[in-house]
matplotlib code that plots the C-alpha trace (Angstrom):
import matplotlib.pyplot as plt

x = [122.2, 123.7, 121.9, 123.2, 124.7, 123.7, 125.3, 122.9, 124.2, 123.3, 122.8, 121.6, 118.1, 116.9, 114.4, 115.3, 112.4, 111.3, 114.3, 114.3, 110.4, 111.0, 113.4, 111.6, 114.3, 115.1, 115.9, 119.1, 117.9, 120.1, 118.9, 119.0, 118.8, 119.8, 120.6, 122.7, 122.6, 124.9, 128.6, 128.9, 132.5, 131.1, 129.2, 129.2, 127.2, 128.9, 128.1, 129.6, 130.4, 132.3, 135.5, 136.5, 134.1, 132.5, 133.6, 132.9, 130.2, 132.4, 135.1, 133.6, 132.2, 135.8, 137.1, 134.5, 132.6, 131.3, 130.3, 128.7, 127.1, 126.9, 128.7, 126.7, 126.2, 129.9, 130.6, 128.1, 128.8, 132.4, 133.1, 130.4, 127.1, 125.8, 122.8, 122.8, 119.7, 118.4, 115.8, 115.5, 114.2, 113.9, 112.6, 113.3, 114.2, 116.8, 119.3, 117.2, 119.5, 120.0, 121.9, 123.8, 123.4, 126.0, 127.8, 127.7, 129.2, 131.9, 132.9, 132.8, 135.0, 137.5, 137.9, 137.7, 140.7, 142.7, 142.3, 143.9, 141.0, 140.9, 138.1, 137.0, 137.1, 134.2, 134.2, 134.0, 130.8, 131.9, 132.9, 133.3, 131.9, 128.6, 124.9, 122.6, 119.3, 117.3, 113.5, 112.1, 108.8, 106.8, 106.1, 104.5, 103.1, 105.9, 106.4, 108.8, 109.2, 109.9, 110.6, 109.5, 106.0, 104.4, 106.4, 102.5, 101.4, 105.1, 104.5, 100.9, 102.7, 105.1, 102.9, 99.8, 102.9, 102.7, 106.3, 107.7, 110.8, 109.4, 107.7, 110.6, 110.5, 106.6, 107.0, 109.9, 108.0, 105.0, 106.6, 109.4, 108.9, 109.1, 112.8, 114.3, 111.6, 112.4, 116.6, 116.6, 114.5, 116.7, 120.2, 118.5, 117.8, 120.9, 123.0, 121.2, 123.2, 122.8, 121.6, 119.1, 118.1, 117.6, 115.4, 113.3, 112.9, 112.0, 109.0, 108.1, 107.8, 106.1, 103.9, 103.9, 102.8, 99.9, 98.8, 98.7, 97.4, 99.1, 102.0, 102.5, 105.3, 107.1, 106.9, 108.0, 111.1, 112.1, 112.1, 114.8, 116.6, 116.1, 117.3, 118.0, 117.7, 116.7, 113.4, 112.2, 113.8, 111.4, 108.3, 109.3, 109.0, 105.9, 104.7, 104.6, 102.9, 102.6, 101.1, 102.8, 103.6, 103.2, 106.7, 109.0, 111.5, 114.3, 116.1, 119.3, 118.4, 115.5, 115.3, 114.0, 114.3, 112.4, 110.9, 109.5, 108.7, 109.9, 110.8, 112.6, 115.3, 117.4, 119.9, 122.7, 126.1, 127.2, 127.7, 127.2, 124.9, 124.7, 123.1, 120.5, 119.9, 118.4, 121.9, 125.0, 127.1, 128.6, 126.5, 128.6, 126.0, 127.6, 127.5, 124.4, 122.7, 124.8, 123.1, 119.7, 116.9, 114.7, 111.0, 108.2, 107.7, 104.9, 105.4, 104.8, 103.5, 104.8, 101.9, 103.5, 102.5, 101.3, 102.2, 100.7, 103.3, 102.4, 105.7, 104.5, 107.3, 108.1, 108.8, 111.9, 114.4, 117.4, 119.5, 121.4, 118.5, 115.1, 113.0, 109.8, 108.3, 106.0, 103.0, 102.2, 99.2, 98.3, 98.6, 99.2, 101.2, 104.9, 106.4, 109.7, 112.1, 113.8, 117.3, 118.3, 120.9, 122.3, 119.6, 118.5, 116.1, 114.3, 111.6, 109.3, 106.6, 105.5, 107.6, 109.0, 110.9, 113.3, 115.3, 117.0, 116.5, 113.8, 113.5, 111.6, 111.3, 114.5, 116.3, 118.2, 119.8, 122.0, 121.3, 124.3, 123.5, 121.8, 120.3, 116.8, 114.7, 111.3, 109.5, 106.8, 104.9, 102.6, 104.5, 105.9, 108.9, 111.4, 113.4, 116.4, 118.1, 119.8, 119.2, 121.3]
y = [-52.7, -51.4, -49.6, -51.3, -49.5, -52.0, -52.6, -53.1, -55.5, -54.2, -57.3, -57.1, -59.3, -56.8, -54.3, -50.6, -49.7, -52.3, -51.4, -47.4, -47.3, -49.2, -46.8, -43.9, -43.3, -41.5, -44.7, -44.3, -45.5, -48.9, -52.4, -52.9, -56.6, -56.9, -55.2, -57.6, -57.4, -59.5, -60.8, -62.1, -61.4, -60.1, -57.3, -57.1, -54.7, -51.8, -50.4, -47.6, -48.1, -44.7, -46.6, -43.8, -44.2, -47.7, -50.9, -54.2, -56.5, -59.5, -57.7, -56.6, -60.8, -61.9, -60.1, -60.9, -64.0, -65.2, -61.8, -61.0, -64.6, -66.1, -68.7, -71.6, -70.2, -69.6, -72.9, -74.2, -72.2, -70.6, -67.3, -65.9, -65.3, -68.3, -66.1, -63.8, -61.9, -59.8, -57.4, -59.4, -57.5, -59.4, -57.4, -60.9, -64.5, -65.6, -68.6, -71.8, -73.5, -75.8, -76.2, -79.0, -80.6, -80.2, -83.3, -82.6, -79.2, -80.6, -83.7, -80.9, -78.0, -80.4, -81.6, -78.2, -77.4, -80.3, -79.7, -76.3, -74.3, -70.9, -69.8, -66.7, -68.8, -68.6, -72.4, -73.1, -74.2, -74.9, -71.7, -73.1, -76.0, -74.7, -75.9, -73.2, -73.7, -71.0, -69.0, -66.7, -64.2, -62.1, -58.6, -57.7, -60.6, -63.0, -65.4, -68.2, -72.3, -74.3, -78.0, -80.7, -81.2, -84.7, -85.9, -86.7, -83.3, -82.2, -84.3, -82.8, -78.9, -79.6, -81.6, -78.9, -76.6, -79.0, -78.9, -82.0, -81.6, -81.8, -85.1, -87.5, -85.5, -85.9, -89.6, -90.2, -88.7, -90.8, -94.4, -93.9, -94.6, -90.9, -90.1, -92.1, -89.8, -86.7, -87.3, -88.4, -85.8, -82.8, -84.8, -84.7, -80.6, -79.7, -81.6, -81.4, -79.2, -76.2, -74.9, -77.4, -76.8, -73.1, -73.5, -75.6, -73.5, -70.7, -72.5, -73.4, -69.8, -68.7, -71.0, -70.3, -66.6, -67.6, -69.9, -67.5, -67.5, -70.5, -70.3, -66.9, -67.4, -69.4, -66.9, -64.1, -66.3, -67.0, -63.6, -62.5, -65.7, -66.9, -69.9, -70.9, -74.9, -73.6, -72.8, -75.8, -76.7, -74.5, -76.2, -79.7, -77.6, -76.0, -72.7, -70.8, -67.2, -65.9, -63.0, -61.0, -62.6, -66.2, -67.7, -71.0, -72.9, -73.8, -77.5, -78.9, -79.9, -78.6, -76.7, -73.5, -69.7, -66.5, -64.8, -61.6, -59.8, -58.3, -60.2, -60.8, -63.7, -65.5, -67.9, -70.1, -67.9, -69.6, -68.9, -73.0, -72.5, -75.3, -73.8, -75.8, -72.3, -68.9, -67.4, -66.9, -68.5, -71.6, -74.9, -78.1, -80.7, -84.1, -82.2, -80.7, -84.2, -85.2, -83.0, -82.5, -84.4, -86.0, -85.6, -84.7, -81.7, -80.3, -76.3, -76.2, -72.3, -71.2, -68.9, -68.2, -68.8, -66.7, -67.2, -65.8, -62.6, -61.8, -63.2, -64.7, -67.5, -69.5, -72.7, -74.0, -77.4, -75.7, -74.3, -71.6, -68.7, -68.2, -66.0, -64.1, -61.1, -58.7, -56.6, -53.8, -52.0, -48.5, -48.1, -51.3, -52.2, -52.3, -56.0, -56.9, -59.4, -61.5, -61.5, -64.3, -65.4, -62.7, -60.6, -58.9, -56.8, -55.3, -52.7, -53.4, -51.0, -48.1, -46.8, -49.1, -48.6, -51.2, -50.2, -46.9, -46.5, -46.1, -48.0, -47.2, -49.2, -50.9, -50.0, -52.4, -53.2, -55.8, -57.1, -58.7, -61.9, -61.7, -58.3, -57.7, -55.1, -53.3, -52.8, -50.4, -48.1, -49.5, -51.2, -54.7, -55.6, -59.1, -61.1, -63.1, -65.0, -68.5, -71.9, -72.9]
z = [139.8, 136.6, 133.6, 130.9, 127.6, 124.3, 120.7, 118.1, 115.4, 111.6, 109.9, 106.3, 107.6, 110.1, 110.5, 109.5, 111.9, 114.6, 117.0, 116.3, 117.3, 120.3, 121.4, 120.2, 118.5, 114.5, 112.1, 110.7, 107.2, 107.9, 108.8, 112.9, 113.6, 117.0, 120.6, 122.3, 126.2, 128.4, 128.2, 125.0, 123.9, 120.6, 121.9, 125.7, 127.3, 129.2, 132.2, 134.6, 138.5, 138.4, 137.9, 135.3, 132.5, 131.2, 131.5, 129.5, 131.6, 130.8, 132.3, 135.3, 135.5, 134.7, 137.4, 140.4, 139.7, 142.6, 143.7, 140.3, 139.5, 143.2, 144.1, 142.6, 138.9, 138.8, 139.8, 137.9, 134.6, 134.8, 135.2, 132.6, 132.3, 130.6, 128.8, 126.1, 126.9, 122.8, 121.0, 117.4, 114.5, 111.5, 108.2, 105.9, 106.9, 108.4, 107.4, 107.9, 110.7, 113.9, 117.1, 118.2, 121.5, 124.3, 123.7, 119.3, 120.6, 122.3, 119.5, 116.6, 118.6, 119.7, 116.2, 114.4, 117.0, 116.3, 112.4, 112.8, 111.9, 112.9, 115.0, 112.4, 109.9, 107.4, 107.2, 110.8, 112.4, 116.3, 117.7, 120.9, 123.0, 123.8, 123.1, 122.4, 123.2, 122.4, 123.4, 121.1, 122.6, 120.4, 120.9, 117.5, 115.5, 114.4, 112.1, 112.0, 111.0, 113.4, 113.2, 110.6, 109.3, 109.5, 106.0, 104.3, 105.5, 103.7, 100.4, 100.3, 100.0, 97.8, 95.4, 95.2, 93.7, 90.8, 89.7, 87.7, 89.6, 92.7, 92.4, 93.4, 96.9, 97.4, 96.3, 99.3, 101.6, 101.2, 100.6, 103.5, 107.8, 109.2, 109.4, 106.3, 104.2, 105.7, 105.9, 102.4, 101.2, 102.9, 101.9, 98.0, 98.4, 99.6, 98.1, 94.5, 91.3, 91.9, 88.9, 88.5, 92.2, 91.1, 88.5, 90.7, 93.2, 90.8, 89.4, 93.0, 93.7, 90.7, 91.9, 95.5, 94.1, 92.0, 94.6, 97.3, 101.1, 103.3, 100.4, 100.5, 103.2, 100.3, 97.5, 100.3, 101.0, 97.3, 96.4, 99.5, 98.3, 94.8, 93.9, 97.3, 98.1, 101.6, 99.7, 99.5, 102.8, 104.4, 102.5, 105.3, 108.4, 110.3, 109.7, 113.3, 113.6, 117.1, 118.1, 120.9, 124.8, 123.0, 122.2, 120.8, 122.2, 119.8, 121.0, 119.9, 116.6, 115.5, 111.8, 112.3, 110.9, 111.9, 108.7, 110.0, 113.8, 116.5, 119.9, 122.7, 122.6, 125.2, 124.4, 125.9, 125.6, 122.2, 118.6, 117.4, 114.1, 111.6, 108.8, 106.0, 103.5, 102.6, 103.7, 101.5, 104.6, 104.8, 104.5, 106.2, 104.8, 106.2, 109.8, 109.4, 108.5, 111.9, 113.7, 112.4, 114.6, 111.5, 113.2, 113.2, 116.2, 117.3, 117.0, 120.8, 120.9, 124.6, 126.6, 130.2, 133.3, 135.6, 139.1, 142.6, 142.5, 139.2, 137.6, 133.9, 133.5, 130.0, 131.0, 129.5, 130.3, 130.5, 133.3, 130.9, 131.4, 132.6, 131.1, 132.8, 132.3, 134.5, 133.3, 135.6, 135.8, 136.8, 140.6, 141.5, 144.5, 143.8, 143.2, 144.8, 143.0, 145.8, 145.7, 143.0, 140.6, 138.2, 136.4, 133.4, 133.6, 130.2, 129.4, 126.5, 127.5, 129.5, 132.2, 135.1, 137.8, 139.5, 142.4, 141.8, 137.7, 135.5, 132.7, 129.2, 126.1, 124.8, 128.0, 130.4, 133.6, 134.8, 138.7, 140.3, 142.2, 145.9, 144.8, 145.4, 143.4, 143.8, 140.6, 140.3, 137.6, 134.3, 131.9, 131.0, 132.0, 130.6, 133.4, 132.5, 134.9, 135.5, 137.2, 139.3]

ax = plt.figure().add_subplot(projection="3d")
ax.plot(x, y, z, "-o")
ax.set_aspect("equal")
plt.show()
C-alpha cells in the first residue's frame, strides 16, 4: 500500500479553516475547499514506490491495470479508478446543480464533441461521458438542500415572504399536478430578466432576514449571492442538516448544493455539473430543464450500517465506489480488511494503523487490489472502494 500525497483545491467557497484544523496544520489565510485523493486527471494523487521520486496515481493505474484495479474492475471500468475519493470544506454555498444520468452523459458529450466545442471551454457542460453519482458524510454538522420540496410545502415558503413578485410562483405551485408546478416554476426563475429577478430576490432576503429561524438559510445565501435567481431556486428544495457520521446520496438529477460543513465525499470519476445558480459559471437552461428530475424527494438522511466486523457501510446503488468507515476503540483487537478491489483508505480521527503506515487526520493511503490490511489503534477510519 501507498501513502498517498494530496492537492487541495482553493476554491473561492471553501473553508479558510476546516481543512488546516484537520491536519493540524497553520491556515494559510486562503480558502481550502477540497483535498482530492484518487486518479482524477485534475489533481491525481502521488505516491512513491522508490521509482526515483513521486509518480502520478493515474499513471502508475494507466500503466498496470489489472494489477492495480484486479482484473474485474478494469474490465469493468477501464483502466482508472472509477472513484474520486475528497475532504469538502465549504465556508458559503455552493452552485445550486445536478448530474445527469449515464445515458444524458453520453447524448450531451457526443454532441458537445461533434459541435466542436473545446473540452475547457467555459460553456461546456459534458466534460466527458460519465454519470456522477455522488455521497456526501458529515464530520462536523452540515448543511445542504437536497432535492425538491412537496410544491404546496414550496408555495407555502415562498408566500410567508410576502413579496408581490413572488405570488405568480406560489399560485403555480398550488393549481399545477406535481411536476408541471415545479418545471414551470424553475423554467420562470431562471429564465426571468435579470434585473427584475434581482430585485426580487433582494426583497425576498430582506425578508428572509427579518423573518429569521427556518429562513435564515435564505438570507445567509442571498448575502454570498445577491441577486442570484438560484435564491429563490433554493426556496423549492429541502433543507438537509446532518450532524456528523449521517450522510446524502446525490442521484442523477436531483438539485442540490452544500451551504456550509465539513465532510467526506466520494463520487463517480467525472466532472458532468449542470448548474441552476448561486455561481457566476455558466447556466445551460434548456439542458438543465433536460436533465433535472421534477419531484418531490424525500431528503433520505443516510446513517450506516454496522456489520459483524465492525465495518459501518452507507449503502448506495451504484457500482462506481463504496464507502465505509471504521471507528476503533482503545485496545480493541486489530481488524483485518480482506483482500478486495482497490482501496482508499482515510483518517478522520485519532491515530490508526493499516498495514505498515500510520495514518492521522487528513492522511491517506491507496491499497492496490488483492491486498489485505490490518488496522489497529483508536480512531475512525473512511473506506472507499469499488463494486465489481
Amino acid at each position: 500500500m501507498d501513502r498517498l500525497s494530496n492537492t487541495v483545491r482553493p476554491y473561492a467557497w471553501g473553508s479558510t479553516t476546516a481543512i488546516p484544523e484537520l491536519l493540524a496544520v497553520a491556515p494559510t489565510g486562503e480558502p481550502q475547499a477540497e483535498m482530492w485523493m484518487g486518479a482524477h486527471p485534475g489533481a491525481p494523487s502521488r505516491i512513491d514506490r522508490g521509482a526515483g521520486g513521486e509518480e502520478a496515481l493515474s499513471d502508475v493505474i494507466a500503466a498496470h491495470p489489472e494489477q492495480e484495479l484486479g482484473a474485474e474492475a478494469a474490465a469493468k471500468f477501464g483502466p482508472r479508478l472509477p472513484f474520486l475519493l475528497k475532504l469538502l470544506a465549504a465556508g458559503a454555498p455552493l452552485s445550486l446543480q445536478v448530474h445527469p444520468n449515464l445515458t444524458q452523459a453520453k447524448e450531451g458529450y457526443e454532441k458537445e464533441e461533434r459541435r466542436g466545442v473545446p473540452i475547457d471551454a467555459p460553456d461546456r457542460n459534458y466534460k466527458d461521458a460519465n454519470h456522477k453519482p455522488e455521497l456526501i458524510c458529515a464530520l462536523t454538522p452540515f448543511d445542504g438542500l437536497c432535492g425538491f420540496r412537496p410544491p404546496a410545502e414550496a408555495a407555502e415558503v415562498l408566500a410567508t415572504l410576502d413579496v408581490d413578485s413572488l405570488k405568480p410562483y406560489v399560485d403555480l405551485l398550488r393549481a399545477h399536478p406535481e411536476e408541471a408546478a415545479l418545471r414551470e416554476v424553475l423554467t420562470a426563475v431562471l429564465t426571468a430578466d435579470r434585473a427584475e429577478m434581482a430585485e426580487t430576490v433582494t426583497e425576498a432576503a430582506a425578508s428572509a432576514e427579518r423573518l429569521g429561524g427556518a429562513y435564515s438559510p435564505y438570507a445567509s445565501i442571498a448575502h454570498h449571492y445577491p441577486g442570484d435567481p438560484g435564491v429563490i431556486a433554493a426556496m423549492l428544495l429541502n433543507y438537509v442538516q446532518l450532524q456528523p457520521g449521517e450522510a446524502l446520496f446525490l442521484g442523477a438529477g436531483v438539485p442540490h448544493a452544500y451551504l456550509n460543513g465539513l465532510g467526506v465525499e466520494i463520487m463517480a470519476n467525472s466532472d458532468n455539473v449542470l448548474r441552476c445558480g448561486l455561481t457566476p459559471k455558466h447556466v445551460d437552461v434548456p439542458e438543465l430543464l433536460r436533465v433535472v428530475r421534477f419531484e418531490a424527494t424525500d431528503t433520505g438522511v443516510l446513517r450506516p450500517e454496522a456489520s459483524a466486523d465492525g465495518e459501518e457501510l452507507y449503502d448506495t446503488p451504484t457500482d462506481e465506489f463504496r464507502l465505509s468507515r471504521y471507528v476503533l476503540a482503545e485496545r480493541a483487537a486489530p481488524r483485518t480488511l480482506p483482500a478486495a478491489n482497490p482501496q482508499i483508505l482515510l483518517c478522520t480521527a485519532g491515530r490508526v494503523r493499516a498495514g505498515e503506515l500510520v495514518l492521522t487526520p487528513g492522511e491517506s493511503a491507496f491499497v492496490p487490489a488483492r491486498e489485505s490490511v490490518e488496522l489497529s489503534g483508536t480512531g475512525t477510519l473512511f473506506r472507499a472502494t469499488v463494486v465489481a
